[in-house]
PASEBA-1860 file (N, C-alpha, C; in nm, 3 decimals):
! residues 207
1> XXXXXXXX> 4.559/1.697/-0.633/4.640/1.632/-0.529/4.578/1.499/-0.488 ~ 4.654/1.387/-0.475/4.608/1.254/-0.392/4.549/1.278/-0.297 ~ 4.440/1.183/-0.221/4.367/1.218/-0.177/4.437/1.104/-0.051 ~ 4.525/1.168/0.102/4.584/1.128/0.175/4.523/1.047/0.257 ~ 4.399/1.008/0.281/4.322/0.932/0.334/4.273/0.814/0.209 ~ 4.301/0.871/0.098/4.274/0.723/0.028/4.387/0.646/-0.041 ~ 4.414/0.539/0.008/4.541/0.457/-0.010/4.483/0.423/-0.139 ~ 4.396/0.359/-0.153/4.344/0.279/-0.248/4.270/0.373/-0.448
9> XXXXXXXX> 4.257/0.468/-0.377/4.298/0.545/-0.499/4.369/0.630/-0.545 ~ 4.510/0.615/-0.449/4.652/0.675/-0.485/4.712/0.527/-0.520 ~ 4.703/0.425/-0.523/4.728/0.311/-0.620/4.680/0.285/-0.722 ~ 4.570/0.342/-0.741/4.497/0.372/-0.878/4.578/0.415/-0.934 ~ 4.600/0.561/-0.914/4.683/0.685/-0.972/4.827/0.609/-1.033 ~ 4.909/0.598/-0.924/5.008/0.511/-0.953/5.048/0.409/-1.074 ~ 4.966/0.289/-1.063/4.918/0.191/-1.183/4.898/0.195/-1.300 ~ 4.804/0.354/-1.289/4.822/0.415/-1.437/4.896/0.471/-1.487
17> XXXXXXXX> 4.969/0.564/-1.419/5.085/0.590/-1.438/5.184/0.518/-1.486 ~ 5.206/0.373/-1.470/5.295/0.275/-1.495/5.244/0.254/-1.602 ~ 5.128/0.189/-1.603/5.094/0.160/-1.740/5.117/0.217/-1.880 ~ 5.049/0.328/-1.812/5.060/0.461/-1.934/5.215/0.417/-2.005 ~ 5.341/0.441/-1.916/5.436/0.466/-1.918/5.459/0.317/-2.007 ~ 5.453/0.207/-1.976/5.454/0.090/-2.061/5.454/0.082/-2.154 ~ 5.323/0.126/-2.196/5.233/0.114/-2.326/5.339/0.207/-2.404 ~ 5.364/0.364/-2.349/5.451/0.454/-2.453/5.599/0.336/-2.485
25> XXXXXXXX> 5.663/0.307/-2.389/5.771/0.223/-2.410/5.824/0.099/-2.495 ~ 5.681/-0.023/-2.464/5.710/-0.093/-2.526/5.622/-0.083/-2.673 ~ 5.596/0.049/-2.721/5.550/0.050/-2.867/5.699/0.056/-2.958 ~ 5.726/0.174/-2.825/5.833/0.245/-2.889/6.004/0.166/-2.957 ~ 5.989/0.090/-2.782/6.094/0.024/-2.801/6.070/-0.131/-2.776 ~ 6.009/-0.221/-2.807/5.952/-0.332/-2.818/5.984/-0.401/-2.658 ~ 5.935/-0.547/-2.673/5.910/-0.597/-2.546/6.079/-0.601/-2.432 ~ 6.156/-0.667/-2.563/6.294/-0.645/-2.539/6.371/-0.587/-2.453
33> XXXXXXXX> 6.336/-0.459/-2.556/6.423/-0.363/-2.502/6.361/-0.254/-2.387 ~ 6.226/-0.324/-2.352/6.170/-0.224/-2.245/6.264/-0.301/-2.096 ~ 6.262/-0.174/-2.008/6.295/-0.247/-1.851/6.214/-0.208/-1.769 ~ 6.194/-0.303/-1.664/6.130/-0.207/-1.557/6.202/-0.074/-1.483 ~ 6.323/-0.057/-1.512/6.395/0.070/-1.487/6.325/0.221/-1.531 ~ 6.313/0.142/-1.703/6.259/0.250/-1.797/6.149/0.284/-1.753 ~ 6.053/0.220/-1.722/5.902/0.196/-1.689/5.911/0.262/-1.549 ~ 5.947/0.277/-1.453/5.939/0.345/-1.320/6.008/0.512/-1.361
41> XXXXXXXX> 6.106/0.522/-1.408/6.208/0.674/-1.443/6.067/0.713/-1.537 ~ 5.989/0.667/-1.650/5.907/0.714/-1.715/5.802/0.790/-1.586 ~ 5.753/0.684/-1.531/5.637/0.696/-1.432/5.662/0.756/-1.344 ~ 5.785/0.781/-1.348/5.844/0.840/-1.206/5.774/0.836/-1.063 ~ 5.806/0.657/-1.049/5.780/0.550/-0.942/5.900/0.505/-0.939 ~ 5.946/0.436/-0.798/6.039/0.384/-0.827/6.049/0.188/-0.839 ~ 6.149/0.172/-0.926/6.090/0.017/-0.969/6.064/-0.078/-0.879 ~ 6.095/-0.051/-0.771/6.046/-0.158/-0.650/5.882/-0.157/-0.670
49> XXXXXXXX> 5.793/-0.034/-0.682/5.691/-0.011/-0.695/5.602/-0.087/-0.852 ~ 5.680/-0.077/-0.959/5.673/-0.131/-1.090/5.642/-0.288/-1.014 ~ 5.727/-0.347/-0.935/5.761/-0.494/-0.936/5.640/-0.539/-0.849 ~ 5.628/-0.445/-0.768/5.542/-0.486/-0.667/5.370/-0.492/-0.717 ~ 5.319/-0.397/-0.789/5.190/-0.418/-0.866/5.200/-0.511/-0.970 ~ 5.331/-0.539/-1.045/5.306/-0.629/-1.155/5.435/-0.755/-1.194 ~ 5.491/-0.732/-1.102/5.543/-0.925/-1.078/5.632/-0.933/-1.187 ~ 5.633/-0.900/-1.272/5.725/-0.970/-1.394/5.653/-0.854/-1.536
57> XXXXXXXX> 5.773/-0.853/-1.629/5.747/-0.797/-1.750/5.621/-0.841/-1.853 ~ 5.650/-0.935/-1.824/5.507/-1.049/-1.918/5.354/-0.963/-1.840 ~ 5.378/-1.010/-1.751/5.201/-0.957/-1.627/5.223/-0.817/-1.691 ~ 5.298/-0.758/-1.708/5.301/-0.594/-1.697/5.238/-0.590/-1.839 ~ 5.343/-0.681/-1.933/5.213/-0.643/-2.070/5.124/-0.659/-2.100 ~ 5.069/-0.771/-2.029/4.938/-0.867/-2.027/4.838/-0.729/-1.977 ~ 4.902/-0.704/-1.883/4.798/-0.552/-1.816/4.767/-0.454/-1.946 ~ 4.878/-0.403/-1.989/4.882/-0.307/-2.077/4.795/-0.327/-2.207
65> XXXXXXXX> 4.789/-0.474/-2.250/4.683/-0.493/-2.343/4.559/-0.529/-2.298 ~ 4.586/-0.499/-2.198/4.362/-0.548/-2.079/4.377/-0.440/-2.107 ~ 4.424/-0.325/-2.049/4.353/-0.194/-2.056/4.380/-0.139/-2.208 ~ 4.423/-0.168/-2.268/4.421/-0.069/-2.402/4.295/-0.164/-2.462 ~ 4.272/-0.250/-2.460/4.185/-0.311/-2.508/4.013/-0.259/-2.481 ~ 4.033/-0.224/-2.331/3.914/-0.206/-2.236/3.889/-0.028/-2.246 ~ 4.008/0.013/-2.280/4.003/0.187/-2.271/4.007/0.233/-2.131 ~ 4.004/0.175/-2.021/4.001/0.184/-1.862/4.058/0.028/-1.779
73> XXXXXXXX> 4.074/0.046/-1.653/4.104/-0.045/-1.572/3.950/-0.087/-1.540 ~ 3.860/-0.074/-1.553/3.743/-0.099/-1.496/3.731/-0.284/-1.535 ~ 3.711/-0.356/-1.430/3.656/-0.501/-1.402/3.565/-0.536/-1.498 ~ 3.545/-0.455/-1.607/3.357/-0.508/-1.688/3.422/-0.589/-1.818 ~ 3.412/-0.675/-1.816/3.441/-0.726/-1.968/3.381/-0.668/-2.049 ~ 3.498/-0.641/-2.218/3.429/-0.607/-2.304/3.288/-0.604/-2.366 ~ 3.264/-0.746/-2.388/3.142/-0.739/-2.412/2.995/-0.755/-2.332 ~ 3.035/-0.672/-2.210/2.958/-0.687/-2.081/2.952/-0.544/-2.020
81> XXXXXXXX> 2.957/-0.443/-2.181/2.981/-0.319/-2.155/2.800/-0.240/-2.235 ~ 2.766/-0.099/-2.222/2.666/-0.074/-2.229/2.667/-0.089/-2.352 ~ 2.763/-0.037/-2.423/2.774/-0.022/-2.595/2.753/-0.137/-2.674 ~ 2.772/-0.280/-2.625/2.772/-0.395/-2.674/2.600/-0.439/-2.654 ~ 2.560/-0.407/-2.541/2.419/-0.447/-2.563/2.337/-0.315/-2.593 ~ 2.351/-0.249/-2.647/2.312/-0.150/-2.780/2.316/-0.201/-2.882 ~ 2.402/-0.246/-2.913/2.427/-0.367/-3.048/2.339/-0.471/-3.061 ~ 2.351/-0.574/-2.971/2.263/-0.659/-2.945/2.110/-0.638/-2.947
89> XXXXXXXX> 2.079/-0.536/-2.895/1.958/-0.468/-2.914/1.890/-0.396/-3.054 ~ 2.003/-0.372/-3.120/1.953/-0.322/-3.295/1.929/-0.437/-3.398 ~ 1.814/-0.422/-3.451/1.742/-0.466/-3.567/1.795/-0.476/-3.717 ~ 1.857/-0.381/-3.704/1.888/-0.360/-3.869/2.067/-0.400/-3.885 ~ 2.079/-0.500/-3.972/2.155/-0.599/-3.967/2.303/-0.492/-4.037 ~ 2.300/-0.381/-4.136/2.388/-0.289/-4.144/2.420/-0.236/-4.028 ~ 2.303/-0.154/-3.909/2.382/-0.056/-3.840/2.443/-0.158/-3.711 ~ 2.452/-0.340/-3.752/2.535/-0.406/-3.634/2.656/-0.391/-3.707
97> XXXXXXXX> 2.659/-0.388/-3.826/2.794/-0.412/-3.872/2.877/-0.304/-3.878 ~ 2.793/-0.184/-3.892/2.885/-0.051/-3.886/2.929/-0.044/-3.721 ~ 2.846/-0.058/-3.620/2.858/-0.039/-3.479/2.995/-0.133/-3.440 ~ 2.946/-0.248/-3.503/3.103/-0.323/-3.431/3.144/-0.272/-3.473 ~ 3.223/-0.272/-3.641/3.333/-0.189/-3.705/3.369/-0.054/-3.649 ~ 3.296/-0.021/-3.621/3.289/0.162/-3.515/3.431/0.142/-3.402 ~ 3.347/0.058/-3.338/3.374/-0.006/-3.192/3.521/-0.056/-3.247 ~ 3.507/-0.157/-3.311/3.650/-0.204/-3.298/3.760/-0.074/-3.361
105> XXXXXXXX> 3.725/-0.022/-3.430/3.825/0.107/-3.467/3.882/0.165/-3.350 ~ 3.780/0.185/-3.250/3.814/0.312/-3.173/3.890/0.167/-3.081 ~ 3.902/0.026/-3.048/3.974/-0.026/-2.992/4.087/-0.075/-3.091 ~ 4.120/-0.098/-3.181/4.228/-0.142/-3.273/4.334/0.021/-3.214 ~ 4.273/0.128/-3.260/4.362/0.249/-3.238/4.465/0.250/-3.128 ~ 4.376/0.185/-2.991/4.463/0.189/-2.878/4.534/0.069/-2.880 ~ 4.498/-0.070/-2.886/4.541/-0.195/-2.871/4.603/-0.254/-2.993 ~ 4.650/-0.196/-3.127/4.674/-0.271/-3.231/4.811/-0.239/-3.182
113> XXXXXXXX> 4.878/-0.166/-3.222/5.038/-0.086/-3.138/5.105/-0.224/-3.069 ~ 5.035/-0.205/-2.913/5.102/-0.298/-2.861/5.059/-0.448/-2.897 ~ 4.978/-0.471/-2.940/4.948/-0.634/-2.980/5.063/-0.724/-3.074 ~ 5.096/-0.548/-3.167/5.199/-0.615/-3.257/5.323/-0.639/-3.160 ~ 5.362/-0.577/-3.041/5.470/-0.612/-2.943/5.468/-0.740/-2.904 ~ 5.313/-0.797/-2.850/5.308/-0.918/-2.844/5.374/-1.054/-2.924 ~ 5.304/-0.986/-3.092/5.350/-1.060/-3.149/5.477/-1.073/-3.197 ~ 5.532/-1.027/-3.203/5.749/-0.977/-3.218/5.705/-1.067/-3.123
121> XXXXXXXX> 5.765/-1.041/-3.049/5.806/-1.113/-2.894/5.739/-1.270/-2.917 ~ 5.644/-1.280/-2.955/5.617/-1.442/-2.893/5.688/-1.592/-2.970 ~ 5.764/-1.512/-3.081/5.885/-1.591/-3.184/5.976/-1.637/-3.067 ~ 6.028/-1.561/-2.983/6.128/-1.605/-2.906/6.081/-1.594/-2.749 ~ 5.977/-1.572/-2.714/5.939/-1.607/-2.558/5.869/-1.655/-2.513 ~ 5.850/-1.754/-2.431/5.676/-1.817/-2.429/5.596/-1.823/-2.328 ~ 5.624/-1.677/-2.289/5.536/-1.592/-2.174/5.414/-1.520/-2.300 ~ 5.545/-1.498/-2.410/5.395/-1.381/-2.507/5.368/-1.469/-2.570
129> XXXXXXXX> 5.442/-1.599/-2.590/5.361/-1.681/-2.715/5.233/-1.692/-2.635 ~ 5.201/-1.749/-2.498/5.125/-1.767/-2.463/4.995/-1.643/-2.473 ~ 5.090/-1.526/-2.450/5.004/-1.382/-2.427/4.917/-1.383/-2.566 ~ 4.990/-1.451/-2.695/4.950/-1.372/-2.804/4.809/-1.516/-2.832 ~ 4.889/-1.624/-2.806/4.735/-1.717/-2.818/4.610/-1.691/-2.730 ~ 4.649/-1.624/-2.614/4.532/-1.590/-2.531/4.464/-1.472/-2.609 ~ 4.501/-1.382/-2.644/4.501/-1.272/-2.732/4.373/-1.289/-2.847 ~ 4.445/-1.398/-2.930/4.395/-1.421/-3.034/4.323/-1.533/-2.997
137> XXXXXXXX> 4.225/-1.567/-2.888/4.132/-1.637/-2.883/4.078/-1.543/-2.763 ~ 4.081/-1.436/-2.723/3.965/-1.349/-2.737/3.903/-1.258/-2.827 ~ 4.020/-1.231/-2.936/3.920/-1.180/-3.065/3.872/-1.251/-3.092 ~ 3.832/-1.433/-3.158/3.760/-1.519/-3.177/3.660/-1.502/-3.109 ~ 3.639/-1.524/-2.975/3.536/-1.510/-2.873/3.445/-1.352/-2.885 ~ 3.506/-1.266/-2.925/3.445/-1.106/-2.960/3.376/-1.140/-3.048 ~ 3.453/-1.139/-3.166/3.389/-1.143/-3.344/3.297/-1.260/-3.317 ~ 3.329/-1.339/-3.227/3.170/-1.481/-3.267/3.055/-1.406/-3.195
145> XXXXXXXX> 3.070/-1.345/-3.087/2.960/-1.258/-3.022/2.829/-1.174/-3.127 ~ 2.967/-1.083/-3.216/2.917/-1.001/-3.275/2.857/-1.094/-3.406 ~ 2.930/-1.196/-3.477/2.872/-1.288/-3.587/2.700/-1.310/-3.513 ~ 2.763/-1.364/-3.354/2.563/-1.451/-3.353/2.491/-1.314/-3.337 ~ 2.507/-1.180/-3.289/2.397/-1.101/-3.307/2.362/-1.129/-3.455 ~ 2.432/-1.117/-3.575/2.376/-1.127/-3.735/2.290/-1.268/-3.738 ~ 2.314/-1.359/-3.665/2.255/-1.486/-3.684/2.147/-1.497/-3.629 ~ 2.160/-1.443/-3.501/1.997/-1.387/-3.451/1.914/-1.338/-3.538
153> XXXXXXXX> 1.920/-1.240/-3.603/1.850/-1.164/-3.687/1.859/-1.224/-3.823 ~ 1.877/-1.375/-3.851/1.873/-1.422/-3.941/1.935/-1.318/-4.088 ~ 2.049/-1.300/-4.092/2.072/-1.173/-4.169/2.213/-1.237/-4.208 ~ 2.252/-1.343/-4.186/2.399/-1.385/-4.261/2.385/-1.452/-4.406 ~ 2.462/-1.434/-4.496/2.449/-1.429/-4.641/2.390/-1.621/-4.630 ~ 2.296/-1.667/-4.717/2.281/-1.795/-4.688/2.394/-1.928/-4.730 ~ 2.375/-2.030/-4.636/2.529/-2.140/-4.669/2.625/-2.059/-4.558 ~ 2.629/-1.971/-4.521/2.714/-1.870/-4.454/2.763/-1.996/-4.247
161> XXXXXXXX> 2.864/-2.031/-4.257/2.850/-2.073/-4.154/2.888/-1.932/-4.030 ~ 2.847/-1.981/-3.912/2.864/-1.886/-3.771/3.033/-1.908/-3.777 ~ 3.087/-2.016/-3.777/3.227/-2.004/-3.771/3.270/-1.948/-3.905 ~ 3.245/-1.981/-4.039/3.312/-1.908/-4.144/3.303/-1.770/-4.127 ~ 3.192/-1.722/-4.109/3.181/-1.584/-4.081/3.250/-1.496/-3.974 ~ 3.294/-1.530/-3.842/3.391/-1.515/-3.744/3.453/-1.514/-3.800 ~ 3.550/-1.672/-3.863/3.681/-1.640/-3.954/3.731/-1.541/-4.029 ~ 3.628/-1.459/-4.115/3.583/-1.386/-4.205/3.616/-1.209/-4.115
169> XXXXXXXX> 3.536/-1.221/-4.009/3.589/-1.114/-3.892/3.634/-1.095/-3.867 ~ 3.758/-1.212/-3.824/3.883/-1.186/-3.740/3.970/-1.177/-3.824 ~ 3.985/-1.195/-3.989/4.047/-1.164/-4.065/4.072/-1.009/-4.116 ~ 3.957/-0.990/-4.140/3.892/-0.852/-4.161/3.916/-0.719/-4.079 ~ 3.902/-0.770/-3.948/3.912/-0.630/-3.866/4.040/-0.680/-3.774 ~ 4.129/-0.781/-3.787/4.252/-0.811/-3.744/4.354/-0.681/-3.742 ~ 4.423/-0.697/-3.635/4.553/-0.555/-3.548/4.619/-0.564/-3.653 ~ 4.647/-0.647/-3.732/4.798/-0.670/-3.824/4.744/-0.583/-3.915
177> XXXXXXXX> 4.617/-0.607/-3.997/4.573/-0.527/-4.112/4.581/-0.372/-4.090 ~ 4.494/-0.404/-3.952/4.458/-0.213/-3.935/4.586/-0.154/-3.961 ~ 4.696/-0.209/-3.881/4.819/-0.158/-3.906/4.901/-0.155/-4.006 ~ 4.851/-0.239/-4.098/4.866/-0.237/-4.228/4.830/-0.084/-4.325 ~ 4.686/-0.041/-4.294/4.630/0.078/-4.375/4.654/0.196/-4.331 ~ 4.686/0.162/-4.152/4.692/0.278/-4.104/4.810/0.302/-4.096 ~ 4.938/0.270/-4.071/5.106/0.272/-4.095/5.162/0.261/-4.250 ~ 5.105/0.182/-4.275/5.189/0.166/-4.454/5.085/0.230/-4.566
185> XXXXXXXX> 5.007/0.240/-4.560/4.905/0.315/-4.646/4.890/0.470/-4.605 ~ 4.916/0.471/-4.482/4.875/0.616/-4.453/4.738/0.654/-4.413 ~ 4.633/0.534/-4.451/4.526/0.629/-4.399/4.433/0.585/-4.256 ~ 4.311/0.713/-4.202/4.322/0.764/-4.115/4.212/0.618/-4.051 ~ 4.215/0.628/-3.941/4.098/0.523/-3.888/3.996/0.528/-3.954 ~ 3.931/0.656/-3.936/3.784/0.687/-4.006/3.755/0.595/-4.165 ~ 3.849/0.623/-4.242/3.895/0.575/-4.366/3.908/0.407/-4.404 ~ 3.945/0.359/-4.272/3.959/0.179/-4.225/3.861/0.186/-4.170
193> XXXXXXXX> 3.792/0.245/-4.088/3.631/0.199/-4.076/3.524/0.200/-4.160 ~ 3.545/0.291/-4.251/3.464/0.288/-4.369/3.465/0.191/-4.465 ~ 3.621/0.197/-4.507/3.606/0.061/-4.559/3.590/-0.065/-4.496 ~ 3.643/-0.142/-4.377/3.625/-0.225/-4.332/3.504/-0.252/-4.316 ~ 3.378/-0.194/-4.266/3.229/-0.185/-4.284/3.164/-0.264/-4.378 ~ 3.225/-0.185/-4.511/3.173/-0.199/-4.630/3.198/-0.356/-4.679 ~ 3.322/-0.398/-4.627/3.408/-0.498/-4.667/3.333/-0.599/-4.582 ~ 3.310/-0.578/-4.501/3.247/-0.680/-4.381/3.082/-0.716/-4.417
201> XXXXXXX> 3.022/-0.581/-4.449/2.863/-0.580/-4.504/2.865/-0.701/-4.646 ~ 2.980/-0.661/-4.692/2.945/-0.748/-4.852/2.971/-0.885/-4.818 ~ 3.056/-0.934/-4.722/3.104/-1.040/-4.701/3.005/-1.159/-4.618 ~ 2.934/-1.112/-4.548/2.832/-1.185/-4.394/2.683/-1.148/-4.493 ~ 2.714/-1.021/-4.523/2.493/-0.990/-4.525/2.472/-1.060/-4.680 ~ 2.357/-1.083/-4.691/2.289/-1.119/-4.840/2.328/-0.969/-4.928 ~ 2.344/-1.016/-5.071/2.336/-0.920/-5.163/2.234/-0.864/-5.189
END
């Protein structure tokens, strides 16, 4: 039960609820054809409530890919999380590359879905065109994170630039692909992390 003395985390409750409800919607039925109608009857809120936490359809997706991205509403930026400076902290220039690849699996799973909504949508709107360039210049900003841990550790194949190698990342472990192996190929994350790993190790580290 909500806890009647706390306003502030029965808006929690709420929010996620919406969200949740979003995220199922606009996978399902793209940016389009979602409403905030759908999105409150899902959440079973009513849409005055939808409008009032999130202003417009655009903010509402923009939310929906912060948190699928983040796995929680929590304020910590990605890479300002414990798991990332675990990374930062390892020596051995394979187990950075398996760890991101890890990491990004278990975030591609939640956030690849709707990213591709983004991208549908930003052909004809330029609330998501905008969403999807913001988008795709925080994977840049991720993958260069994870490139300079390898550069730290002097461990990138030599001639290897910090930007080619990002490039090389964001190609590599890109939403479009995953969804590529994991929708049209059939196979399972585990299976795209393994290979992607492997694919990523041969590509950045020395032979």
């Amino acid at each position: 039960m909500p806890d009647v003395k706390n306003p502030k985390g029965r808006s929690a409750q709420t929010k996620g609820r919406i969200v949740r409800a979003a995220y199922e919607l606009f996978v399902v039925r793209g940016y389009a054809g979602t409403t905030f109608q759908q999105v409150a009857d899902t959440a079973e809120v009513s849409v005055q409530t939808v409008y009032f936490h999130y202003g417009s359809k655009s903010q509402l997706l923009k939310h929906v890919v912060d948190a699928a991205s983040a796995g929680d509403d929590e304020p910590v930026p990605l890479l300002d999380r414990p798991w990332f400076a675990a990374l930062q902290a390892e020596r051995d220039p394979v187990a950075v590359v398996r760890g991101w690849t890890h990491a990004s699996g278990i975030i591609l799973d939640r956030v690849a879905p709707v990213l591709a909504v983004v991208r549908d949508a930003a052909a004809v709107d330029a609330d998501m065109a905008a969403q999807w360039a913001a988008n795709s210049e925080q994977r840049q900003t991720a993958h260069g994170a994870f490139v300079a841990i390898l550069s730290g550790l002097r461990a990138l194949r030599p001639r290897l630039t910090k930007r080619r190698a990002t490039d090389i990342t964001v190609g590599l472990l890109s939403p479009d692909l995953f969804l590529v192996m994991i929708r049209e190929c059939g196979w399972t994350t585990g299976q795209w992390e393994s290979w992607a790993a492997d694919q990523l190790a041969h590509a950045l580290l020395p032979h």
